[in-house]
C-alpha positions in Angstrom: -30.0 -41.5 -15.1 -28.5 -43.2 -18.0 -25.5 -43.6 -19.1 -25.3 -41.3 -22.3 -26.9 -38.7 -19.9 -24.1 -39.2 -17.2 -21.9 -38.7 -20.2 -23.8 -35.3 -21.1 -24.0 -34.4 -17.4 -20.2 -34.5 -17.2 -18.9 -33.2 -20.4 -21.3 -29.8 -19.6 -19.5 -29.6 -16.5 -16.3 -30.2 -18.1 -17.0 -27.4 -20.7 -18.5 -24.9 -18.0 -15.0 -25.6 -16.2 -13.0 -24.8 -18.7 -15.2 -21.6 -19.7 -14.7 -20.2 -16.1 -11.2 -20.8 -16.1 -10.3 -19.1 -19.6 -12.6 -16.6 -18.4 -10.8 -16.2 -15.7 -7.6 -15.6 -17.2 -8.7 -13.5 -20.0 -10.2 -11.0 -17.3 -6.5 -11.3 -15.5 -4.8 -10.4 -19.0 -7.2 -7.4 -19.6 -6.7 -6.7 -15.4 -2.5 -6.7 -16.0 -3.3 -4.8 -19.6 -4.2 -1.7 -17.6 -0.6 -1.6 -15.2 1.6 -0.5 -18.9 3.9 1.7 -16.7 7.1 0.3 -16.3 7.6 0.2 -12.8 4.2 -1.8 -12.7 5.4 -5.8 -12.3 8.5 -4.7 -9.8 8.2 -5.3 -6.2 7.3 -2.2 -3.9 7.4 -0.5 -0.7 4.1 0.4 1.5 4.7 2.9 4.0 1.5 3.5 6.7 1.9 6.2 9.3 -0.9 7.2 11.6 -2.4 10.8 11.5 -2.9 13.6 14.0 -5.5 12.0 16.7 -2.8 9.7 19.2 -4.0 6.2 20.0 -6.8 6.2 17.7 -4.8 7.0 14.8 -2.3 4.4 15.8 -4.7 2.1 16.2 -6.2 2.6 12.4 -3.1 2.5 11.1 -2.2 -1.2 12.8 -6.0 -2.5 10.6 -4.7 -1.2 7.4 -1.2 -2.9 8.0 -3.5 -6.4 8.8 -5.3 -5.1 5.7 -2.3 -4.9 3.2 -1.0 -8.4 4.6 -4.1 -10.4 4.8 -4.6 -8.9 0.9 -0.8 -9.6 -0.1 -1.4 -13.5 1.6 -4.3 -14.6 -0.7 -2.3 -13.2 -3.6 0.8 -15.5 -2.7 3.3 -12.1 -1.9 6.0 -12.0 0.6 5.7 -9.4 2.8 9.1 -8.5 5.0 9.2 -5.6 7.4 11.9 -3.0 7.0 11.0 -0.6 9.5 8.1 -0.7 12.8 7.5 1.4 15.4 4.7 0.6 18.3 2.8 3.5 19.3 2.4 4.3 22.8 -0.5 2.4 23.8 -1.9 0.5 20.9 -1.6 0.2 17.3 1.8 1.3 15.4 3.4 4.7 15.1 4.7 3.8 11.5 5.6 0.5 9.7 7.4 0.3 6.2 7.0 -2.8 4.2 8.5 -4.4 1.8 5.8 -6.8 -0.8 7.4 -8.7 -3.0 5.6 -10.4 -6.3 4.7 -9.4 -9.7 2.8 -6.6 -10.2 3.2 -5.6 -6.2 3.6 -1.5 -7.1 0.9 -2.0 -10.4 -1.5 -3.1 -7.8 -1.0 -1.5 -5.0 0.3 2.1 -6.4 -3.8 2.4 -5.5 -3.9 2.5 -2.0 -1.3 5.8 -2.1 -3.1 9.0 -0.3 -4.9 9.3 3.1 -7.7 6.5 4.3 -10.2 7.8 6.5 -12.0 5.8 9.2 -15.2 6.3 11.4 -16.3 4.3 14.1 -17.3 4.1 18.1 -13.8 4.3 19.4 -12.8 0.9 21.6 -10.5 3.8 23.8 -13.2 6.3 24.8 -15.4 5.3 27.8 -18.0 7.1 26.5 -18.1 5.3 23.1 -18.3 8.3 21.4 -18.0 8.2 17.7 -14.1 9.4 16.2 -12.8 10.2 12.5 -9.1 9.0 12.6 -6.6 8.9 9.4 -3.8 7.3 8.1 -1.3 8.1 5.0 -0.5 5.3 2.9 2.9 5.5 0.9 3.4 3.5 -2.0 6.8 3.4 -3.8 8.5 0.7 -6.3 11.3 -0.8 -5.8 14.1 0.0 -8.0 16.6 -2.1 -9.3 20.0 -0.7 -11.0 18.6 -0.2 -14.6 17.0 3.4 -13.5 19.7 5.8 -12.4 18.6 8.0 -9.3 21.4 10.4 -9.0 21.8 11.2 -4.9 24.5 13.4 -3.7 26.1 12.0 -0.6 26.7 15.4 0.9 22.8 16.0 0.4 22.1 13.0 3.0 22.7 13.1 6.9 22.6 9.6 8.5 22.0 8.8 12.0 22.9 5.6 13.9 20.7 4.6 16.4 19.7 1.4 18.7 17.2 -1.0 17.1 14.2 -1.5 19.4 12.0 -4.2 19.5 10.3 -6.7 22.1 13.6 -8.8 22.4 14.6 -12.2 21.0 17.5 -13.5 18.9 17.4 -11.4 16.0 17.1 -7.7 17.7 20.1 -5.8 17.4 22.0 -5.0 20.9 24.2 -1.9 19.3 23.7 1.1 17.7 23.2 -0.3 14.4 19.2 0.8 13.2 20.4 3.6 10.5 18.0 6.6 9.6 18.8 8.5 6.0 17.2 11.6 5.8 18.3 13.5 2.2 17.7 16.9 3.1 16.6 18.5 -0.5 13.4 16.8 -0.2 13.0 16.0 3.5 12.5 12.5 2.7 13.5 10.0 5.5 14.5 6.1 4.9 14.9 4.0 7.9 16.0 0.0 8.8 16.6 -1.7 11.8 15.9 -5.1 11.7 18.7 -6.3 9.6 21.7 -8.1 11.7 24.2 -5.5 10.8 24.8 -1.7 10.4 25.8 -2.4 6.5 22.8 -4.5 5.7 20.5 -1.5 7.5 22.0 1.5 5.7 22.2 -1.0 2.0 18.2 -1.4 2.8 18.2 2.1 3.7 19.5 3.3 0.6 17.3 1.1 -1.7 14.1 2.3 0.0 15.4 6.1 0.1 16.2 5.2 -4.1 12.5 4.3 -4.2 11.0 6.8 -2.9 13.0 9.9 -4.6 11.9 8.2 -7.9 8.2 7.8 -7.1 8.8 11.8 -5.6 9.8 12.7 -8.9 7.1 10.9 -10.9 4.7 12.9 -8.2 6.2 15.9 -9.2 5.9 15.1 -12.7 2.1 13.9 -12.5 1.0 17.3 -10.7 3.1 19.4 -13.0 1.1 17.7 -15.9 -2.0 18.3 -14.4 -1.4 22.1 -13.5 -0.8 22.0 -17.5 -3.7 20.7 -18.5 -5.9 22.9 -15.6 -6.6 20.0 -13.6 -7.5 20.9 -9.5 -4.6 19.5 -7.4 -5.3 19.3 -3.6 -3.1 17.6 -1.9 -4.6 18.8 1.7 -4.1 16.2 4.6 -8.0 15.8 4.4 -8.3 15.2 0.8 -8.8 11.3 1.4 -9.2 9.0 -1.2 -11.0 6.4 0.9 -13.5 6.5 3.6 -14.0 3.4 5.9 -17.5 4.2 8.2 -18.3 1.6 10.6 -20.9 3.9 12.7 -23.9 4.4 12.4 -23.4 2.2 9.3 -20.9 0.0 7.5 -19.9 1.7 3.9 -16.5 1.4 2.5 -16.0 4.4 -0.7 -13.4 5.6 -2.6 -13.6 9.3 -3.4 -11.3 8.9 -6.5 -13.4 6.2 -8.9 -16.8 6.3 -6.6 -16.6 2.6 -5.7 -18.3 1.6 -2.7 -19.1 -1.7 -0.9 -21.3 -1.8 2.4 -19.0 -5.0 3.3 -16.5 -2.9 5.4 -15.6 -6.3 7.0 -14.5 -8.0 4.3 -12.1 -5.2 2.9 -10.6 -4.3 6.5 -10.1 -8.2 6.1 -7.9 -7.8 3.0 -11.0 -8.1 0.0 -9.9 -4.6 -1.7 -9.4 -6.3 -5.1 -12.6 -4.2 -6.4 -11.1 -1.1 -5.2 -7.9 -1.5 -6.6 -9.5 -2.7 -10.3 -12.0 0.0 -10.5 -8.8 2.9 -9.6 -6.9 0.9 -13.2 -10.0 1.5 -14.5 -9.8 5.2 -13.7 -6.5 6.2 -13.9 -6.1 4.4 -17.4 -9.7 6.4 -18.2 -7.7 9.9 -17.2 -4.7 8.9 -19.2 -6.7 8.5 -22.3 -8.8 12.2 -21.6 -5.7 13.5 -21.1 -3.8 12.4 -24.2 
């Protein structure tokens, strides 16, 4: 090759670099155009809590927790537990997470609502094929600007031990604090902080975040009963379906995306997922309006 086509060579792949990359952030900008609420760039909490179904339900909801992280990880997020309880035998009863990063709730506001998973359970002897399911809470964290109005005599706090597998950090007295505000039933816990105060101020924050998105709930389905929209908010009204048996399919009920690489979004790769429900939800804001 000669020299002036070395040149050539290299400025083309110079150019095709530079196209991919402004491509690339173009399709980011028109990505972050589509999160315009204004909770959207704030950090958020993700709550996961297994269904009805015991060790098989625990079990699901410990993959979508290595889900969520593996997914925050490649987007450069911190991720810090608030809250986790083992279940019995495997899995986790319930974990709440903090995520931290811009446009943590904007993104992952999508994964709220009940994932379903089929598979050949690794607990039955008879590898028998089991539907289990796990809520997924999303909520955003709210700093001081919004005002949530909570009436102290509306909450009842408990004081409990802090459990754990041991090691320097776990608490040794009563100082794990559950906030349950009556009113709405809606129950904020911490006990991984060193002291009572820090538990009940983290406590409070997530309990702040979660009446706010419970409102914006209430406003969204008030809304839709207006404009004669069906509401079913049934424990078996999934929005996702993970099937590993007798085939590997990954769909979500709400925007009709679907991927047979159930692997590769158990391993964190929900980025299509989560695009094509901005797609959607911005689509059913404009038919609304």
């Amino acid at each position: 090759m000669q020299a002036g086509d070395e040149a050539d060579a290299k400025a083309l792949a110079e150019f095709e670099a530079t196209v991919k990359r402004l491509s690339a952030a173009i399709e980011d900008q028109e990505f972050r155009s589509m999160m315009s609420d204004a909770m959207d760039i704030n950090n958020c909490y993700l709550y996961i809590h297994p269904g009805a179904g015991g060790t098989e339900s625990c079990d699901w909801a410990a993959m979508l927790y290595r889900m969520y992280t593996r997914w925050c990880e490649r987007r450069g997020y911190e991720v810090k537990i608030i809250d986790q309880t083992p279940g019995d035998a495997a899995g986790i009863d319930s974990v709440m997470l903090l995520v931290k990063g811009d446009y943590a709730y904007g993104h992952l506001k999508a994964e709220s609502g009940v994932h379903r998973l089929v598979r050949i359970s690794p607990f039955d002897a008879n590898a028998r094929r089991h539907t289990s399911f796990a809520s997924v809470d999303v909520s955003p964290e709210v700093d001081d600007s919004i005002d949530i109005e909570i009436n102290e005599g509306d909450l009842r706090i408990d004081r409990y031990r802090s459990g754990g597998k041991g090691g320097q950090h776990v608490n040794t007295t009563d100082s794990a604090i559950r906030i349950t505000h009556i009113p709405t039933g809606i129950v904020a816990q911490c006990q991984n902080e060193r002291s009572q105060h820090q538990n009940k101020e983290v406590a409070m924050n997530m309990l702040r975040a979660r009446l706010y998105q419970h409102e914006l709930d209430k406003r969204r389905a008030e809304a839709a009963v207006r404009e004669g929209q069906k509401m079913d908010v049934a424990w078996g009204s999934q929005i996702r379906s993970y099937v590993l048996h007798p085939y590997n399919l990954v769909k979500d009920h709400r925007t009709e995306e679907e991927t047979s690489n159930a692997v590769g979004v158990l391993d964190g790769d929900i980025d299509q997922f989560i695009e094509a429900y901005l797609k959607w939800s911005a689509g059913a804001v404009k038919v609304a309006v």
